[in-house]
C-alpha positions in Angstrom: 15.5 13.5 -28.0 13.2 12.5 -25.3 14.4 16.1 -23.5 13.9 18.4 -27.2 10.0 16.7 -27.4 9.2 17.9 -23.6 10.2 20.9 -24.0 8.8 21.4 -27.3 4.9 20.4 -25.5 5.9 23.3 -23.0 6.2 25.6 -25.7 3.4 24.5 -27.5 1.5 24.7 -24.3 2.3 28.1 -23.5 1.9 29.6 -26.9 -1.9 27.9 -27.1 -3.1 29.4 -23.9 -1.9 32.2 -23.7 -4.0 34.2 -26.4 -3.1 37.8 -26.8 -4.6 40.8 -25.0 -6.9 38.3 -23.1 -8.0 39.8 -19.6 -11.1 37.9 -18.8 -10.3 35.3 -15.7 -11.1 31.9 -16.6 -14.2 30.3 -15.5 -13.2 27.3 -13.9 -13.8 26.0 -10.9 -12.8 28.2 -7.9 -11.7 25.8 -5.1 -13.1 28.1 -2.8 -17.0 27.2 -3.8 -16.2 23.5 -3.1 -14.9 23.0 0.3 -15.3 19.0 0.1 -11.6 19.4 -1.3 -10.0 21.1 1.8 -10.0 17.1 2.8 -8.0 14.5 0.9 -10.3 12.6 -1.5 -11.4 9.0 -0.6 -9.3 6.1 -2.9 -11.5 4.4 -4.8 -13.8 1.8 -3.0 -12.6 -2.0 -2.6 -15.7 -3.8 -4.4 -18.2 -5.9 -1.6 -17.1 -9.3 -2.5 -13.9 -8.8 -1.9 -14.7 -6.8 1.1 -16.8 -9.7 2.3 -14.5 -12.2 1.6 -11.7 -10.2 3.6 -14.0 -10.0 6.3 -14.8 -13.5 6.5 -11.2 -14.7 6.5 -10.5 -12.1 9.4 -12.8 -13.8 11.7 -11.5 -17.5 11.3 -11.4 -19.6 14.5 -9.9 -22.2 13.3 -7.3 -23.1 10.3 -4.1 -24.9 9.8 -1.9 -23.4 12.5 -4.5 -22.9 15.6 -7.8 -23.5 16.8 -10.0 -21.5 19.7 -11.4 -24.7 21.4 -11.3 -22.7 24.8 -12.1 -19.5 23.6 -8.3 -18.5 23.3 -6.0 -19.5 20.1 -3.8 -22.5 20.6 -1.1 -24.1 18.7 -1.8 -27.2 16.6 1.5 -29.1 16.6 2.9 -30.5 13.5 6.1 -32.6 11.8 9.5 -31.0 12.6 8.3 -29.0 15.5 10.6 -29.2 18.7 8.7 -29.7 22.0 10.7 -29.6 25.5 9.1 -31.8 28.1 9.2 -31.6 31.6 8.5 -34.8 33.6 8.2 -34.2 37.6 8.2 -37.4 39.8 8.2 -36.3 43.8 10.5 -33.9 44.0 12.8 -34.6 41.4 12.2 -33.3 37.3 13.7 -34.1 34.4 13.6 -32.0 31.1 13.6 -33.4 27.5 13.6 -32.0 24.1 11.6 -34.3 21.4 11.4 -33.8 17.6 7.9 -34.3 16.0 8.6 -37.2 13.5 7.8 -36.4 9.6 4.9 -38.5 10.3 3.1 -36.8 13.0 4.4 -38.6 15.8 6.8 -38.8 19.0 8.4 -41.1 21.8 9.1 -40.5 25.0 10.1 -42.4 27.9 8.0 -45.4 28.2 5.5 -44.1 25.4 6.1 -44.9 21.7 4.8 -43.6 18.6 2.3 -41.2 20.0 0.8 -39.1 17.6 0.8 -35.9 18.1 -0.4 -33.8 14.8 -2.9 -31.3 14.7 -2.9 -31.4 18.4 -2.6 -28.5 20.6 -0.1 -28.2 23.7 -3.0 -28.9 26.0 -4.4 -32.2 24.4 -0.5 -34.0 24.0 0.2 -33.3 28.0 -3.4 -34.6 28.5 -2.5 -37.4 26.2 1.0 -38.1 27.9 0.3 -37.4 31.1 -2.5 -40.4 30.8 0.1 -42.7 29.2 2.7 -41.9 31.8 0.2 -43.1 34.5 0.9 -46.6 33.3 4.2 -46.8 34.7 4.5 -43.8 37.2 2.3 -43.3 39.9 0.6 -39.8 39.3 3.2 -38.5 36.6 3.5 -34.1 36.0 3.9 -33.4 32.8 4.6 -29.9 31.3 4.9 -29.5 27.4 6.2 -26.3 25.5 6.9 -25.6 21.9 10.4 -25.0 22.0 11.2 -24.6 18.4 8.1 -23.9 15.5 8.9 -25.7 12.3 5.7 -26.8 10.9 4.2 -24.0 9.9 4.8 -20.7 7.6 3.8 -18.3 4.9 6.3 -17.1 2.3 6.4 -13.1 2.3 7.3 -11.7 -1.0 8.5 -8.3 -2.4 9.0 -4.7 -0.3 9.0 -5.6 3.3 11.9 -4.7 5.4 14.0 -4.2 8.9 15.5 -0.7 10.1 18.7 -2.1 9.8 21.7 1.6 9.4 19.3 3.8 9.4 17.5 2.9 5.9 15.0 0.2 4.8 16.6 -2.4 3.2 14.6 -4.8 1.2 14.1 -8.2 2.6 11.4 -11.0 2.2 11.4 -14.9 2.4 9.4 -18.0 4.9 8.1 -16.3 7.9 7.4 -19.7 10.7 3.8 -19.5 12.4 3.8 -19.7 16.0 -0.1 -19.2 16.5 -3.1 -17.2 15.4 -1.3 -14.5 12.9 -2.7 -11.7 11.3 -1.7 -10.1 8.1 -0.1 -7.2 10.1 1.4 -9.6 12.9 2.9 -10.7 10.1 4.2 -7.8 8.3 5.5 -6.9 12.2 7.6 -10.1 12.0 9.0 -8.9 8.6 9.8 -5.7 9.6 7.2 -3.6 7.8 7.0 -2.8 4.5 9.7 -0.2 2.7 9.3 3.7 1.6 8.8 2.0 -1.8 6.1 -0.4 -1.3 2.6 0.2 -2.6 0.4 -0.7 0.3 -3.0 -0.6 -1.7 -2.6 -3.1 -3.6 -0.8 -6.2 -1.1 -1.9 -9.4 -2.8 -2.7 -12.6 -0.5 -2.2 -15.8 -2.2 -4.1 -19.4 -0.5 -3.8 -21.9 -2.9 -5.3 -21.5 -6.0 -7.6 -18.6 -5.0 -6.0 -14.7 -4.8 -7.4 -12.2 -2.4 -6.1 -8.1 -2.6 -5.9 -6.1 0.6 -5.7 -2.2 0.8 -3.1 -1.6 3.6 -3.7 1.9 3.7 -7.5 1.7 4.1 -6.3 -1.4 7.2 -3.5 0.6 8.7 -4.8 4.6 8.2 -9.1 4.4 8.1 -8.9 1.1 10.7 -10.9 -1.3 8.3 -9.9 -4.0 10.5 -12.3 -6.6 8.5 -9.0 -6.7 6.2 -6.8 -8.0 8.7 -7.2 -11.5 7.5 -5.9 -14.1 9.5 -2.8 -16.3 8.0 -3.0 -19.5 7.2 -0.4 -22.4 7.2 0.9 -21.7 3.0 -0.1 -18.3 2.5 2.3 -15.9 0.6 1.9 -12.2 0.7 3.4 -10.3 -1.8 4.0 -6.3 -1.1 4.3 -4.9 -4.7 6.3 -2.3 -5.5 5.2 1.2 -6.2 5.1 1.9 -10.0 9.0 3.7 -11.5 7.7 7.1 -11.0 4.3 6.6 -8.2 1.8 9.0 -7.7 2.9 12.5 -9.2 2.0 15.8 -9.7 2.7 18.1 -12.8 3.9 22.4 -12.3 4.0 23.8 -15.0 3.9 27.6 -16.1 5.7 30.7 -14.6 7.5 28.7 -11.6 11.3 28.3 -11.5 11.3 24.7 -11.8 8.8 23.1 -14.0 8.7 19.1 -13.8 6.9 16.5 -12.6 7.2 15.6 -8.6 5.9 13.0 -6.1 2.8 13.4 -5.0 4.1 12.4 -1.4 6.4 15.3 -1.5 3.9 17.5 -2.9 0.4 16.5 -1.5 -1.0 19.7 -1.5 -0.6 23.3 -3.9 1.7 25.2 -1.8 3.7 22.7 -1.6 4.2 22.2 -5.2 4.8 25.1 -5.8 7.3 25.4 -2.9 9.2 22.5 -4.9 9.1 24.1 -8.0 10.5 26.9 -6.7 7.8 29.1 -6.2 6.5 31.1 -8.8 8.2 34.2 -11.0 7.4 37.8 -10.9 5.6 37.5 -14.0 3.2 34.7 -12.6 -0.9 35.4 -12.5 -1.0 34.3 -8.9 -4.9 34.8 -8.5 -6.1 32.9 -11.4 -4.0 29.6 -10.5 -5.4 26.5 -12.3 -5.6 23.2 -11.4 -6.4 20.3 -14.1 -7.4 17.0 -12.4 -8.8 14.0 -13.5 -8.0 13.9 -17.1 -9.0 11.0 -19.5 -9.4 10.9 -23.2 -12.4 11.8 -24.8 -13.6 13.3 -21.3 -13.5 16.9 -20.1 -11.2 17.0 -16.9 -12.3 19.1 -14.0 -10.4 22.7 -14.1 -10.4 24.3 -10.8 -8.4 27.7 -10.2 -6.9 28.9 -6.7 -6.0 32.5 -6.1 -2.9 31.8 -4.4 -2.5 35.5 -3.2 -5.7 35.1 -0.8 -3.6 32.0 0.4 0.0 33.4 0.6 -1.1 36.8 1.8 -5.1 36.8 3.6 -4.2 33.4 4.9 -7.4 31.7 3.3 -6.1 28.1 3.6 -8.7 26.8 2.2 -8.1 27.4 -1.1 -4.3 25.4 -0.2 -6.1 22.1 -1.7 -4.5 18.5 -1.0 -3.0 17.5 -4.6 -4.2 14.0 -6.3 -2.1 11.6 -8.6 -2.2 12.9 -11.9 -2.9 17.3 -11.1 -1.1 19.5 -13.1 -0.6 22.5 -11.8 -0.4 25.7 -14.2 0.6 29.1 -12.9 -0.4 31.4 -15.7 1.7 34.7 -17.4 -1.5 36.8 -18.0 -5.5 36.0 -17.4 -6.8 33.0 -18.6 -10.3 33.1 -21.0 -13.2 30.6 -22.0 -12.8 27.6 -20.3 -13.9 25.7 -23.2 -11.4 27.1 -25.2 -8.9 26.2 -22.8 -10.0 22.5 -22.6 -9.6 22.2 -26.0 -6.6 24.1 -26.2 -4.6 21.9 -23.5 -5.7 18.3 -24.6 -2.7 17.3 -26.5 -0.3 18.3 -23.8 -2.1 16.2 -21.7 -2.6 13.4 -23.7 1.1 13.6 -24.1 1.9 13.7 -20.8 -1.1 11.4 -19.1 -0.9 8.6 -22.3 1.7 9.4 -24.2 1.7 5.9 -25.9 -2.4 7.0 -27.3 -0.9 10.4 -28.3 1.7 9.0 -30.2 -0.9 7.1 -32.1 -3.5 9.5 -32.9 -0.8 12.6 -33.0 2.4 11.3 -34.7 5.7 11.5 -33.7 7.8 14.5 -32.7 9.6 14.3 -35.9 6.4 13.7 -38.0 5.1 16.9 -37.1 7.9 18.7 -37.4 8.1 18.2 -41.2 4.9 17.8 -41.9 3.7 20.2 -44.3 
């Protein structure tokens, strides 16, 4: 059923456009005349709050997991972390591997119950070595974190490891070993999958949320949204919507349908996915409908593919957006406004089908409707 109604839009499409014995070219607007769309279109802005906000949490010096007390990032020690100690009297050494108690605290040697909890490496060796000096004459100590247990964030949704030659899905408690950043930590993970949708990665810290545009981060270098992780944080990589970003052809192509915008990000190739276009096709007077929403006029801008294909003018091969249809006409085009009007139930059918079903009717309600 779901097949019959598309196709019966198509139809309805066609037949309302395509007045008879029309030959004046449609006065959209020619791509040519705006070359500000030879370039892909910014995604729209991140507001300044959270930008500042963002910002603010990527210049931390201090959280949780680390603190820059020297002007480098060090380790703060906590409960269940394994340090390996190294005690070097004259000539001979002796190493040891000690378990941070649940309550902050360890014993070594002659030294009981030291506590050891938001400490860095640094401090517990000072802190040992002077304790050791009790007993031993002029005691070397050397601490390392053997094993980090005290500290993670939980990573949630479509991150992944190259693992056969495909991404396979994989998230879960990612331990802290230092100062982390939100793509040291997606490193760690793997990355994210072919199916995650990196604009809108959500950072959770307690009761407070925080969304970070990946894209703008990892492809415009806004490194103000590199936040740095603290000890609790969960990410969570959503998942791209069922169908993501597409693109409509319609018209005389082979292949009408609807296709990714990723595999069709500009006209040519749409077009080359749909098959090209038939012998019967207008290819001068190409149209492109973009930015539809009810109650609004969209923005109608028409290519002549045959300067593109055969004079080489690539500028007039413009980068696709989410939501374009693209319409290769049988004959000339007329009035623009005629066309606008014309057009606006196919794409309220297509664009928000659930608002054309309510101001429209159903399929069947207009079939037998008198």
């Amino acid at each position: 059923m779901k097949r019959i109604l598309f196709e019966y839009f198509f139809l309805l499409f066609f037949i309302l456009i395509l007045p008879n014995g029309c030959t004046k070219t449609i006065q959209g607007t020619p791509v040519k005349n705006l070359p500000h769309l030879t370039m892909p279109q910014e995604l729209p802005p991140m507001s300044l709050t959270m930008k500042d906000k963002l910002a603010r949490l990527s210049k931390t010096t201090e959280n949780a997991v680390f603190t820059e007390k020297r002007g480098y990032p060090e380790y703060k020690i906590g409960p269940l972390d394994i340090l390996e100690i190294t005690a070097r009297i004259g000539s001979d050494h002796k190493t040891d591997t000690v378990k941070v108690r649940s309550n902050g605290m360890i014993s070594y040697s002659f030294v009981d119950d030291l506590p050891v909890e938001g400490l860095t490496v640094r401090e517990v060796d000072e802190k040992l070595t002077e304790m050791m000096s009790r007993f031993i004459r002029n005691p070397r100590i050397d601490i390392v974190v053997k094993e980090f247990n005290s500290k993670s964030a939980l990573v949630l949704g479509e991150t992944g490891f190259l693992r056969y030659a495909y991404y396979k899905a994989e998230s879960g408690r990612i331990f802290l070993k230092g100062k982390t950043t939100l793509l040291d930590l997606l490193v760690m993970t793997g990355g994210y999958t072919k199916d995650a949708d990196i604009k809108k990665v959500k950072l959770i810290r307690g009761d407070k949320i925080y969304y970070v545009n990946l894209y703008d981060l990892i492809y415009r270098g806004e490194v103000e949204q590199n936040v740095i992780i603290d000890d609790g944080d969960a990410i969570d990589v959503p998942e791209l919507p069922k169908y993501g970003e597409r693109v409509y052809v319609l018209g005389e192509v082979n292949r009408q349908g609807i296709y990714s915008l990723k595999d069709a990000p500009d006209l040519l190739a749409a077009l080359s996915f749909a098959g090209s276009y038939t012998g019967t096709a207008v290819e001068e007077n190409t149209i492109i409908i973009r930015g539809y929403q009810p109650g609004k006029e969209p923005l109608i801008l028409t290519a002549d593919l045959n300067a593109v294909l055969k004079k080489g003018d690539i500028g007039q091969n413009i980068p696709l957006m989410d939501g374009d249809i693209v319409y290769m006409p049988r004959s000339r085009v007329g009035d623009i406004n005629e066309f606008i009007i014309n057009t606006v139930p196919l794409l309220e059918y297509l664009l928000y089908p659930g608002r054309y079903r309510d101001y429209y009717g159903s399929y069947e309600q207009l079939r037998f409707k008198d």
